[in-house]
mmCIF file as gemmi writes it, N, C-alpha and C atoms, coordinates in Angstrom:
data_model
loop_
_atom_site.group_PDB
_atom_site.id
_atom_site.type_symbol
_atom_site.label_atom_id
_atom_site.label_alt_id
_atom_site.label_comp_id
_atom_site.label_asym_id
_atom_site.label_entity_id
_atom_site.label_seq_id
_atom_site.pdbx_PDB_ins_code
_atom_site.Cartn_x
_atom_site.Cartn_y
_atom_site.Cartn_z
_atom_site.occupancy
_atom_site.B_iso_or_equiv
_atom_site.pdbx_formal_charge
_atom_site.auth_seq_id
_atom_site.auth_asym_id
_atom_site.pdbx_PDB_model_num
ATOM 1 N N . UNK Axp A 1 ? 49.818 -108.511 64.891 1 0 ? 1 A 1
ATOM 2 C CA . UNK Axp A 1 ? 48.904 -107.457 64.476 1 0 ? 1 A 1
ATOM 3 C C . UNK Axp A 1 ? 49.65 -106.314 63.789 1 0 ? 1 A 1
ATOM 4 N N . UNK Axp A 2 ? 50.676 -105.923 64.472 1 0 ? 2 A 1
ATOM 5 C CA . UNK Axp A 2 ? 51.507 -104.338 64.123 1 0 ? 2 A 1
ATOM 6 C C . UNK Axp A 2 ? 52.473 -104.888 62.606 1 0 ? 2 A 1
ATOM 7 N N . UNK Axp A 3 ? 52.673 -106.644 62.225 1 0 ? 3 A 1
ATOM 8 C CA . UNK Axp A 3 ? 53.528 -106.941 61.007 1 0 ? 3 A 1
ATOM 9 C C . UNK Axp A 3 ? 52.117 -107.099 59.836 1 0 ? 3 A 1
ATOM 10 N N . UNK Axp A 4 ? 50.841 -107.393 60.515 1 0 ? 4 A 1
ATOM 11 C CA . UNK Axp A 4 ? 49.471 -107.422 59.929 1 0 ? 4 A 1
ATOM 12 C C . UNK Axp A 4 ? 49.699 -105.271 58.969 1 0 ? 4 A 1
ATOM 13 N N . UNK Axp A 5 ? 49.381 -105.078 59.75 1 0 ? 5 A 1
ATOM 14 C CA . UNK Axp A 5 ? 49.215 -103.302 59.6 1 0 ? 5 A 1
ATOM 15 C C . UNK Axp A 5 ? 50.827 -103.061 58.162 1 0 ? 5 A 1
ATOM 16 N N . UNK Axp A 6 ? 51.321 -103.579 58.79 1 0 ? 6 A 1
ATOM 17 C CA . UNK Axp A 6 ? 52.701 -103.286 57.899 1 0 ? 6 A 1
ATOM 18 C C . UNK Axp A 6 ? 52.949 -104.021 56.507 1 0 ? 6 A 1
ATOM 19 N N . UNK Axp A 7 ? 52.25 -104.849 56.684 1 0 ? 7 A 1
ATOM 20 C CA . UNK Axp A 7 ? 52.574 -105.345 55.154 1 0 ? 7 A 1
ATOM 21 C C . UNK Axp A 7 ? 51.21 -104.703 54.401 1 0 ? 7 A 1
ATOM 22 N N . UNK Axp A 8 ? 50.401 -104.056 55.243 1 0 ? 8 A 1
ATOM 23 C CA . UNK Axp A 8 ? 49.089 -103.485 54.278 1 0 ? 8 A 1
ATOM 24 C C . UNK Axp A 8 ? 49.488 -102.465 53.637 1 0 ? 8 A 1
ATOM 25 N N . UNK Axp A 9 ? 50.228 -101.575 54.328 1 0 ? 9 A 1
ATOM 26 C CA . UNK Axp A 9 ? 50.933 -100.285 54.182 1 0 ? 9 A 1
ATOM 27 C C . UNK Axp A 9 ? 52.201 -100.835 52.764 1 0 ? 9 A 1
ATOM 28 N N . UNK Axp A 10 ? 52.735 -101.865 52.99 1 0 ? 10 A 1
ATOM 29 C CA . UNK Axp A 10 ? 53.664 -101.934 51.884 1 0 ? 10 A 1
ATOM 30 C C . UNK Axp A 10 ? 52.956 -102.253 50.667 1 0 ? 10 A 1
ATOM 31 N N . UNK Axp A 11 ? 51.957 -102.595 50.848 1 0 ? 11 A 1
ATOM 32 C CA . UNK Axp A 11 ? 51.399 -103.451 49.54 1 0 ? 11 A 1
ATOM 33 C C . UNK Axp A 11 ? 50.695 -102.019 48.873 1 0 ? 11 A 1
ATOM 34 N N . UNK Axp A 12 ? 49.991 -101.681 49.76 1 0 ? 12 A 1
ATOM 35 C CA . UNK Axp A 12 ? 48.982 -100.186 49.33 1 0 ? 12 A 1
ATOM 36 C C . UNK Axp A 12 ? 50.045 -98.94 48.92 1 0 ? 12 A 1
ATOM 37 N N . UNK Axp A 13 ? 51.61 -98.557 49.386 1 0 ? 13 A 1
ATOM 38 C CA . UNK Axp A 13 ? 52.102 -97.739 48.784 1 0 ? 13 A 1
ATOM 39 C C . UNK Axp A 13 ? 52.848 -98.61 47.626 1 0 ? 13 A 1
ATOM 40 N N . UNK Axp A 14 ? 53.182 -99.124 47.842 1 0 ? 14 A 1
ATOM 41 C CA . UNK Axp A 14 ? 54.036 -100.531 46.721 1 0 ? 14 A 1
ATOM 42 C C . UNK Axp A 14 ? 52.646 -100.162 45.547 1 0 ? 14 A 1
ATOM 43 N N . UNK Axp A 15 ? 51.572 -100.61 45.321 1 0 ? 15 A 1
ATOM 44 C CA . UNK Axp A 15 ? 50.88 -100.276 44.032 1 0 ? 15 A 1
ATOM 45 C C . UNK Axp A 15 ? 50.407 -98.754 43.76 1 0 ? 15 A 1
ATOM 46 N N . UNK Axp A 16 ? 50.523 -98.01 44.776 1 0 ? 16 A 1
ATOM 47 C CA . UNK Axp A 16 ? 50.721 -96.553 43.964 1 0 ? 16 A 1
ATOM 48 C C . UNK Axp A 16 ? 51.474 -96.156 43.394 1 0 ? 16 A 1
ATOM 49 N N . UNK Axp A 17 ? 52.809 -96.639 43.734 1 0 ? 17 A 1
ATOM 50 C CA . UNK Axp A 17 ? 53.923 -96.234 42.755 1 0 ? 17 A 1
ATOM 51 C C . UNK Axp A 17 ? 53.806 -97.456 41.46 1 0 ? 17 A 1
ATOM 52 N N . UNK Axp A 18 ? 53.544 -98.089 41.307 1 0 ? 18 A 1
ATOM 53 C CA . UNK Axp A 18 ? 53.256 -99.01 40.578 1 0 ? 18 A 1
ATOM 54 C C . UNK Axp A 18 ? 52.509 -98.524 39.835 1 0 ? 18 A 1
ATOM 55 N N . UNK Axp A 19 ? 51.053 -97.722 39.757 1 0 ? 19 A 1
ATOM 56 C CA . UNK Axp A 19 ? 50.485 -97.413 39.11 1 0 ? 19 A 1
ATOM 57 C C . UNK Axp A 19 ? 51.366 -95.908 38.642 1 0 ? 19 A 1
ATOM 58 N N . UNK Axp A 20 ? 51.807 -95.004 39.308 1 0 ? 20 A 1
ATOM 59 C CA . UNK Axp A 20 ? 52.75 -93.686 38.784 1 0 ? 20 A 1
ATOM 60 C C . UNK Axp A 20 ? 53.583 -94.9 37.986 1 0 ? 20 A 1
ATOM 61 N N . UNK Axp A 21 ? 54.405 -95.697 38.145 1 0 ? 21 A 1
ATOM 62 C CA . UNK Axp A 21 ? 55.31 -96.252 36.995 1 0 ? 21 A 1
ATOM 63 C C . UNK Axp A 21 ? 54.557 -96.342 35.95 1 0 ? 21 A 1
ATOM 64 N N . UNK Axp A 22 ? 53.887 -96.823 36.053 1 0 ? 22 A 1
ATOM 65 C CA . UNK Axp A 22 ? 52.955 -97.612 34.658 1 0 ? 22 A 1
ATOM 66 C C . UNK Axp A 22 ? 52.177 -95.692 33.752 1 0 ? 22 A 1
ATOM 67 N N . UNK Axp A 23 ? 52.055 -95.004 34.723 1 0 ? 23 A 1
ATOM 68 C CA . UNK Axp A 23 ? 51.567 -93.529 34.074 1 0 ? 23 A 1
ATOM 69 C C . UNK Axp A 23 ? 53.291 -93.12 33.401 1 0 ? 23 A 1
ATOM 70 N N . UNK Axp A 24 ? 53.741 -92.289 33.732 1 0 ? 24 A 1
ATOM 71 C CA . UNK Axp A 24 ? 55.021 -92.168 33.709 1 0 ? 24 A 1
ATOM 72 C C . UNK Axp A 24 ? 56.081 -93.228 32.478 1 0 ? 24 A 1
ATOM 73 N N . UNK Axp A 25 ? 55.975 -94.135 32.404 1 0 ? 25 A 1
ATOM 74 C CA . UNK Axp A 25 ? 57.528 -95.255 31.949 1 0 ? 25 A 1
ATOM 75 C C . UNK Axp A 25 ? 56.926 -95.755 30.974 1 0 ? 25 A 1
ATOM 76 N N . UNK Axp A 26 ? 55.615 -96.477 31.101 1 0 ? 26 A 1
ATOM 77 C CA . UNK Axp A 26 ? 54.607 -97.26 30.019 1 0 ? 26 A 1
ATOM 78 C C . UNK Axp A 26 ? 54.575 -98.278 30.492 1 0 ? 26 A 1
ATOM 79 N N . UNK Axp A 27 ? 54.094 -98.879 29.376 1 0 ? 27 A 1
ATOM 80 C CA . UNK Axp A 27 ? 53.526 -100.374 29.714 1 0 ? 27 A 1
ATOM 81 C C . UNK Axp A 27 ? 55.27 -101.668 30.173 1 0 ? 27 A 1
ATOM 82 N N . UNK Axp A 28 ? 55.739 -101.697 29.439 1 0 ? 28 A 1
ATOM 83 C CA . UNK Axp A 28 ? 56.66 -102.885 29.134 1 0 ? 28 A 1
ATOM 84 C C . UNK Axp A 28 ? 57.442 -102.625 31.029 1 0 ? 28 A 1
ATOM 85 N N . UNK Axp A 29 ? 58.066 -101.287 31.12 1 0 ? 29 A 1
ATOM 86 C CA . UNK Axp A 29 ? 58.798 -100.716 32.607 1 0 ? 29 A 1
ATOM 87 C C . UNK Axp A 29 ? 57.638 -101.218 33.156 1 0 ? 29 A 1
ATOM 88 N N . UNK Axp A 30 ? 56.269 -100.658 32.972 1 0 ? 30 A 1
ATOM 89 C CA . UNK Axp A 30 ? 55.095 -101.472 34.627 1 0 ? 30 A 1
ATOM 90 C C . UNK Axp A 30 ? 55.362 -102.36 34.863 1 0 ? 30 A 1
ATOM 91 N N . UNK Axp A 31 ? 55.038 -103.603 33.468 1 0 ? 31 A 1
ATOM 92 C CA . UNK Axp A 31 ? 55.274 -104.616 33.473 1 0 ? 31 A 1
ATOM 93 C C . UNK Axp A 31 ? 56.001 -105.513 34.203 1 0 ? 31 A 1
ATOM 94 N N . UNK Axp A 32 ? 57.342 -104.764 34.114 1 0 ? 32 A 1
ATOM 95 C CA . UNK Axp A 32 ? 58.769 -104.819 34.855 1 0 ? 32 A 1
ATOM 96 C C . UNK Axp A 32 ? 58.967 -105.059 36.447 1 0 ? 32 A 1
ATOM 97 N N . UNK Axp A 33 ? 58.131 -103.81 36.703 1 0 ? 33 A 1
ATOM 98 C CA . UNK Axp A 33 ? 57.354 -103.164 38.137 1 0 ? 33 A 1
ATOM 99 C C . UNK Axp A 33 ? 56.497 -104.127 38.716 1 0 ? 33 A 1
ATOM 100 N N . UNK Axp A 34 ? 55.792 -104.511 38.206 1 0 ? 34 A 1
ATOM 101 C CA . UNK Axp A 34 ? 55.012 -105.405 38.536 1 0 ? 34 A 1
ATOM 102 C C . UNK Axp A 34 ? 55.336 -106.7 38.982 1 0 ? 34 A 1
ATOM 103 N N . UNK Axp A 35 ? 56.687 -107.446 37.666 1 0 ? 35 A 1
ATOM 104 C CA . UNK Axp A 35 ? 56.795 -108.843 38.218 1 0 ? 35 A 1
ATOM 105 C C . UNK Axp A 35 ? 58.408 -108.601 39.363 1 0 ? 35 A 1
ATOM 106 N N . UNK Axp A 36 ? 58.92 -107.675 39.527 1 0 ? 36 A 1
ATOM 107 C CA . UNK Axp A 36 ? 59.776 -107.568 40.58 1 0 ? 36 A 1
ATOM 108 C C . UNK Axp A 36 ? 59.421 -105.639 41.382 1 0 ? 36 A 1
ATOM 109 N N . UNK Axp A 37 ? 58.892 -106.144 41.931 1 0 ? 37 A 1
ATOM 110 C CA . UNK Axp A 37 ? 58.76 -104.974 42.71 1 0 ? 37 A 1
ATOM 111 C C . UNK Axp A 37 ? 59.803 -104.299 43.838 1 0 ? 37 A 1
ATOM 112 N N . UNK Axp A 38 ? 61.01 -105.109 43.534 1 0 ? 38 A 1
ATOM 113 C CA . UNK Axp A 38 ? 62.423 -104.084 43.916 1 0 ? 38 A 1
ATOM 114 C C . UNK Axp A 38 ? 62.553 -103.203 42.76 1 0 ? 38 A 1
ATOM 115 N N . UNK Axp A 39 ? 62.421 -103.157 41.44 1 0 ? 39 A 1
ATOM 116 C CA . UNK Axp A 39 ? 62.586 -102.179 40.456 1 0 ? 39 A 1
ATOM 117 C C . UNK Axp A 39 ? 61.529 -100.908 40.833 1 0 ? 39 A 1
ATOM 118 N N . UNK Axp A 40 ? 60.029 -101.288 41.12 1 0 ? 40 A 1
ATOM 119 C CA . UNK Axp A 40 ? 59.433 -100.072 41.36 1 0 ? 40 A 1
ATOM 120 C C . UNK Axp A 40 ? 59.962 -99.571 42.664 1 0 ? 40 A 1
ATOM 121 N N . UNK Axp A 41 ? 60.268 -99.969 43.571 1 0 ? 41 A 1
ATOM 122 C CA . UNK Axp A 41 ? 60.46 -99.2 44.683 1 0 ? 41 A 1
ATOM 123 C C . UNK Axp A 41 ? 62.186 -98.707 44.473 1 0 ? 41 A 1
ATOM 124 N N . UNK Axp A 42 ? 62.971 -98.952 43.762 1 0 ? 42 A 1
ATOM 125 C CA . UNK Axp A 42 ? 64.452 -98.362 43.208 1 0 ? 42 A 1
ATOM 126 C C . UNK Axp A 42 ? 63.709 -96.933 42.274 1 0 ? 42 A 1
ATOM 127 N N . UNK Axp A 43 ? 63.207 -97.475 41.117 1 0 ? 43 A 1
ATOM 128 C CA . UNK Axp A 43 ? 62.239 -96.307 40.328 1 0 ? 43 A 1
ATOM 129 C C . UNK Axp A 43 ? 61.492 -94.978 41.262 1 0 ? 43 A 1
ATOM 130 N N . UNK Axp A 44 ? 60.945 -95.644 42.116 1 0 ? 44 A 1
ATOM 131 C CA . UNK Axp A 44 ? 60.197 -94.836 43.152 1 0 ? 44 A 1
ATOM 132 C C . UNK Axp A 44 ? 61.44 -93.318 43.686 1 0 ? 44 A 1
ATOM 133 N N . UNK Axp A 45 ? 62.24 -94.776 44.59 1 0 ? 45 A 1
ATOM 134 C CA . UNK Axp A 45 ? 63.366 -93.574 45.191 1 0 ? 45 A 1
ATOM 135 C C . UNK Axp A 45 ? 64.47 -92.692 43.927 1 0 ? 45 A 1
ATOM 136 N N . UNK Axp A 46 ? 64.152 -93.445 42.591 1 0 ? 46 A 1
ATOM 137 C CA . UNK Axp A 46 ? 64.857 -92.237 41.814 1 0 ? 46 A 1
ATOM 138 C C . UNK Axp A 46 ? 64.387 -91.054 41.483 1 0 ? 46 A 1
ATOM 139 N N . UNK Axp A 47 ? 63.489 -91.26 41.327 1 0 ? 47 A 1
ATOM 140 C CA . UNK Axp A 47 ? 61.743 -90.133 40.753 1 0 ? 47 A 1
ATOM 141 C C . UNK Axp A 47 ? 61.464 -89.407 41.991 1 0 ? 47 A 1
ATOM 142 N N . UNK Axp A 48 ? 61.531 -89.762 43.191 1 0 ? 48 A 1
ATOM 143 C CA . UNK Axp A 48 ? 61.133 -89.041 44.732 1 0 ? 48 A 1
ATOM 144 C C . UNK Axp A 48 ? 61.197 -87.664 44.253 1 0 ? 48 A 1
ATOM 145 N N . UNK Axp A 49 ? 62.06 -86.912 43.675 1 0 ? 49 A 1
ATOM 146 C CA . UNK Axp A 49 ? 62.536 -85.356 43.802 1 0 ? 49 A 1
ATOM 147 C C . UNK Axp A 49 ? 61.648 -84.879 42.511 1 0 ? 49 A 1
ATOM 148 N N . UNK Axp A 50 ? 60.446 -85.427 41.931 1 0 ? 50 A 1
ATOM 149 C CA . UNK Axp A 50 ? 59.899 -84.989 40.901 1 0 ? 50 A 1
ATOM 150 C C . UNK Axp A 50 ? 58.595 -84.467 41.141 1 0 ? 50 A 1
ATOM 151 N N . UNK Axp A 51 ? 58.084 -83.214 41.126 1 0 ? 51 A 1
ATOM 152 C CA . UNK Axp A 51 ? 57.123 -82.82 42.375 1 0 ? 51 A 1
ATOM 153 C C . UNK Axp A 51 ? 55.716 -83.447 41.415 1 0 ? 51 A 1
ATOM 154 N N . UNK Axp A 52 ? 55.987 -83.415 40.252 1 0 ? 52 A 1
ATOM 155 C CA . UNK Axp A 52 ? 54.942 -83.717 39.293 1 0 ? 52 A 1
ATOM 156 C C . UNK Axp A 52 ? 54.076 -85.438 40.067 1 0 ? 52 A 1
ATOM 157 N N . UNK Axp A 53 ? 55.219 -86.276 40.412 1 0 ? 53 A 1
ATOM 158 C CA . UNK Axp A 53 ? 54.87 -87.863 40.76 1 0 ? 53 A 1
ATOM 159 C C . UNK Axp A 53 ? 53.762 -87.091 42.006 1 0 ? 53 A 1
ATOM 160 N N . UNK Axp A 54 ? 54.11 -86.588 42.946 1 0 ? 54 A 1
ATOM 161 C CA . UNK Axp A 54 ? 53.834 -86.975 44.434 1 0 ? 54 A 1
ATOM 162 C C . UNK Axp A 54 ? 54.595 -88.404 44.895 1 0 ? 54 A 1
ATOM 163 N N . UNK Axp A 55 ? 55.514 -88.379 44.769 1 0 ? 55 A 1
ATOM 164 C CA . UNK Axp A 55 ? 55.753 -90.058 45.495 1 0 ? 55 A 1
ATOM 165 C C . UNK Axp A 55 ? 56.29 -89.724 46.56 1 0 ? 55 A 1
ATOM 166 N N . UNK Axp A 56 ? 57.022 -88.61 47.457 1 0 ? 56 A 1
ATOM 167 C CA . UNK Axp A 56 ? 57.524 -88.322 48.629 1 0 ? 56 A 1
ATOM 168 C C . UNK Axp A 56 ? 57.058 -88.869 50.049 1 0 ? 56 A 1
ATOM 169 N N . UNK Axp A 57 ? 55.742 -88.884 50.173 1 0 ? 57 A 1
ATOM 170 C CA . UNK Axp A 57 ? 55.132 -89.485 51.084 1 0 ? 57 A 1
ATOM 171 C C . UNK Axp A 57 ? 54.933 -90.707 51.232 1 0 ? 57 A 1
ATOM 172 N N . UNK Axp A 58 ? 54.352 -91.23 49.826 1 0 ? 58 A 1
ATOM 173 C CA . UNK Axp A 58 ? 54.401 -92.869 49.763 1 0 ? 58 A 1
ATOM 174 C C . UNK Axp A 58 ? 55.867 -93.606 49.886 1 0 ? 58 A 1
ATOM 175 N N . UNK Axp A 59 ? 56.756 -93.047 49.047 1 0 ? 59 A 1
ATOM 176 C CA . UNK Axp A 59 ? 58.185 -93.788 49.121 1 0 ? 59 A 1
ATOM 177 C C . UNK Axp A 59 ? 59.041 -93.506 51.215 1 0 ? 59 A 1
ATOM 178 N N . UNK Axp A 60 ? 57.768 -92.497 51.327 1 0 ? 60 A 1
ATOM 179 C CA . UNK Axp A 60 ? 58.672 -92.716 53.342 1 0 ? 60 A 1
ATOM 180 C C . UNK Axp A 60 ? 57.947 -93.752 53.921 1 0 ? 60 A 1
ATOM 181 N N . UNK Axp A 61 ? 56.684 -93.633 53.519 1 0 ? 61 A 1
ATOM 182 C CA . UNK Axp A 61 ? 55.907 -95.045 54.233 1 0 ? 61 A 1
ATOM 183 C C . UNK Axp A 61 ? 55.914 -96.287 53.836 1 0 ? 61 A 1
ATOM 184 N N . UNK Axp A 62 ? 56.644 -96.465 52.425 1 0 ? 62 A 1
ATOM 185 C CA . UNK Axp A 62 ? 57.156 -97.788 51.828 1 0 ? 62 A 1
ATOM 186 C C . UNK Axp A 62 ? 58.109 -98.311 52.435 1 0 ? 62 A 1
ATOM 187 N N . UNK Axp A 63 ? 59.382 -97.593 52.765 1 0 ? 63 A 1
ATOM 188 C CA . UNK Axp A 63 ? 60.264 -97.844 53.222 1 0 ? 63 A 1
ATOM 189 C C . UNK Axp A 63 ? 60.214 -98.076 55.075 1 0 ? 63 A 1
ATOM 190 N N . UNK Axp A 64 ? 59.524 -97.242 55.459 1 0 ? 64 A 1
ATOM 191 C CA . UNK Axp A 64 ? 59.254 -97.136 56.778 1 0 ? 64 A 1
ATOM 192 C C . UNK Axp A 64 ? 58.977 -98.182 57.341 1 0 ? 64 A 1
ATOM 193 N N . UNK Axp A 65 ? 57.303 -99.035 56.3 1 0 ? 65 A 1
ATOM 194 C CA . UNK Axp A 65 ? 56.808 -100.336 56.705 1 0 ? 65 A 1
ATOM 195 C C . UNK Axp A 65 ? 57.869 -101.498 56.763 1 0 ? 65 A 1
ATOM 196 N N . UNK Axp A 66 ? 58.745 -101.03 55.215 1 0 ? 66 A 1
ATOM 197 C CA . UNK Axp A 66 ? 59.86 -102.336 55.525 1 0 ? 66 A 1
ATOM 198 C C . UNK Axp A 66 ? 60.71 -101.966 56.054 1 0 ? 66 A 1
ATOM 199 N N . UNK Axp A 67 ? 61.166 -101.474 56.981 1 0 ? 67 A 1
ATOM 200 C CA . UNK Axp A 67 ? 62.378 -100.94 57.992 1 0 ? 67 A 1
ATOM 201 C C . UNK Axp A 67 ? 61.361 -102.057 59.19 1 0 ? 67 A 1
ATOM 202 N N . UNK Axp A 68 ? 60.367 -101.316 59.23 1 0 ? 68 A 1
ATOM 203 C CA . UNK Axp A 68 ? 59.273 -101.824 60.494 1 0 ? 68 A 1
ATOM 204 C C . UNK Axp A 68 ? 59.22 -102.913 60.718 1 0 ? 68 A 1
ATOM 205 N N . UNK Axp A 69 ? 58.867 -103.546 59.551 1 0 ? 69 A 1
ATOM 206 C CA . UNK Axp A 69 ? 58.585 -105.068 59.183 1 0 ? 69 A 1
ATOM 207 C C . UNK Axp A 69 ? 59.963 -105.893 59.829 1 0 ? 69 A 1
ATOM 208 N N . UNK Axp A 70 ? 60.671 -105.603 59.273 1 0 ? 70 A 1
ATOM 209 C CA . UNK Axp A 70 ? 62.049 -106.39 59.805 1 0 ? 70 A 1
ATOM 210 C C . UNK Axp A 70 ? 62.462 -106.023 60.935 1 0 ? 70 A 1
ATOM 211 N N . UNK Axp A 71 ? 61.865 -104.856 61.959 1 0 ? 71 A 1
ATOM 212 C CA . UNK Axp A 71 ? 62.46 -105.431 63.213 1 0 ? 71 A 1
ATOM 213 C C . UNK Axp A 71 ? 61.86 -105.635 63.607 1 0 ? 71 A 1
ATOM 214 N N . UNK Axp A 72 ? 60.131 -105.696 63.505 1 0 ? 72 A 1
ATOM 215 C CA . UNK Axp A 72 ? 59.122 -106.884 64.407 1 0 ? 72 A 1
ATOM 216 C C . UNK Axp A 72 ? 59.363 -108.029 64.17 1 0 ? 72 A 1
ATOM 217 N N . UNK Axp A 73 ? 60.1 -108.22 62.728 1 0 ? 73 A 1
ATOM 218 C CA . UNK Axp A 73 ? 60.326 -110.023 62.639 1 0 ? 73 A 1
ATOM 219 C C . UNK Axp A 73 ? 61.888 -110.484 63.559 1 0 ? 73 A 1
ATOM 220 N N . UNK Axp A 74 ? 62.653 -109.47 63.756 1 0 ? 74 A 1
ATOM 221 C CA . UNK Axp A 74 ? 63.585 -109.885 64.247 1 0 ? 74 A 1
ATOM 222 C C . UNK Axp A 74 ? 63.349 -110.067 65.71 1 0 ? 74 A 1
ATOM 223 N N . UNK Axp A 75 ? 62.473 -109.043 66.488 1 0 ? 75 A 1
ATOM 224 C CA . UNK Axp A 75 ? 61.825 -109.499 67.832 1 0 ? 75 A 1
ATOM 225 C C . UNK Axp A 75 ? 61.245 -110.267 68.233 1 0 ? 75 A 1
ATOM 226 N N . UNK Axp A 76 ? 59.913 -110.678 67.028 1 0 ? 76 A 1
ATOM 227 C CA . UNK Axp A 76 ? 59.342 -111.694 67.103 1 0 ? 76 A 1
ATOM 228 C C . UNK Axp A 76 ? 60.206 -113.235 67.126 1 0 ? 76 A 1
ATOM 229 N N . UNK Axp A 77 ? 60.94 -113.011 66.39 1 0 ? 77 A 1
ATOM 230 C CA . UNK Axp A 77 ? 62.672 -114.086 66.157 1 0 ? 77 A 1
ATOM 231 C C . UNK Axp A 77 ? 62.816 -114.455 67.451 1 0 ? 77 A 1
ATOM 232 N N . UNK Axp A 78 ? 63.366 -112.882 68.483 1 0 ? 78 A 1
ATOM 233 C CA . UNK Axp A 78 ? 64.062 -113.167 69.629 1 0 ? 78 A 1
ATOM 234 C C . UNK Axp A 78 ? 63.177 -114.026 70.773 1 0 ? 78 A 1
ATOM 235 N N . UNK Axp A 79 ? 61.618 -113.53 70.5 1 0 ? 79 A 1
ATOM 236 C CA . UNK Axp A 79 ? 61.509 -113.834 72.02 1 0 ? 79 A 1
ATOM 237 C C . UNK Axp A 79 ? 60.926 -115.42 71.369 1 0 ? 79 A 1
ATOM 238 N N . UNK Axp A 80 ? 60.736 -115.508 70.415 1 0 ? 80 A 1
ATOM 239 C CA . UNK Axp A 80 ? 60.462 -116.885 70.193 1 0 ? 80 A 1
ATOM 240 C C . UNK Axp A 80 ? 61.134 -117.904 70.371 1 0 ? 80 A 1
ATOM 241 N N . UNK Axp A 81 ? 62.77 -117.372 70.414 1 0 ? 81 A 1
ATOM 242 C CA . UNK Axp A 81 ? 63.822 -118.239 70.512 1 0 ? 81 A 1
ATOM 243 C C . UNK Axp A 81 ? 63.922 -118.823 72.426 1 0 ? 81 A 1
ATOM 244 N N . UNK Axp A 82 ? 63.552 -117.848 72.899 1 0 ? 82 A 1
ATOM 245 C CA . UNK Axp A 82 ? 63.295 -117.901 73.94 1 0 ? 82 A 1
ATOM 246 C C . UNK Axp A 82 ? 62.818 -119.199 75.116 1 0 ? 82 A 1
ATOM 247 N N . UNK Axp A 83 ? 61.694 -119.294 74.133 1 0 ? 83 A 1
ATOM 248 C CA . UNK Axp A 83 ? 61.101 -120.309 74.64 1 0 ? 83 A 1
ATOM 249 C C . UNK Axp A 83 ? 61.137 -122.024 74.72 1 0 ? 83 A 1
């Protein structure tokens, strides 16, 4: 449920900055953004300090979810191994 919640959160701040790229850079960089979305979220954390984006909030909860994400999968890992 809590890796359910977390990948919603990555996907939903993951295309806001996606859409600020595509305002911001143009079309061909969205583009970019779009088919590897490690470039928008690198783009994201370069731009963070630009008060014009707003991305400050989204780029903590982008990162947050995938910090999150990987240690419910690594728990989920452990106790599965478990058994």
């Amino acid at each position: 449920m809590l890796g359910t919640i977390g990948s919603i959160i990555i996907w939903v701040a993951g295309i806001v900055v996606l859409v600020k790229l595509f305002q911001t850079e143009g079309l061909m960089k969205g583009i970019l953004g779009f088919i590897c979305m490690l470039y928008t979220f690198i783009w994201g954390w370069q731009n963070i300090g630009k008060e014009e984006l707003k991305l400050k909030t989204w780029m903590y909860l982008w990162s947050g979810a995938v910090v999150l994400g990987i240690i419910l999968n690594v728990i989920g890992a452990s106790a599965g191994a478990g058994e």
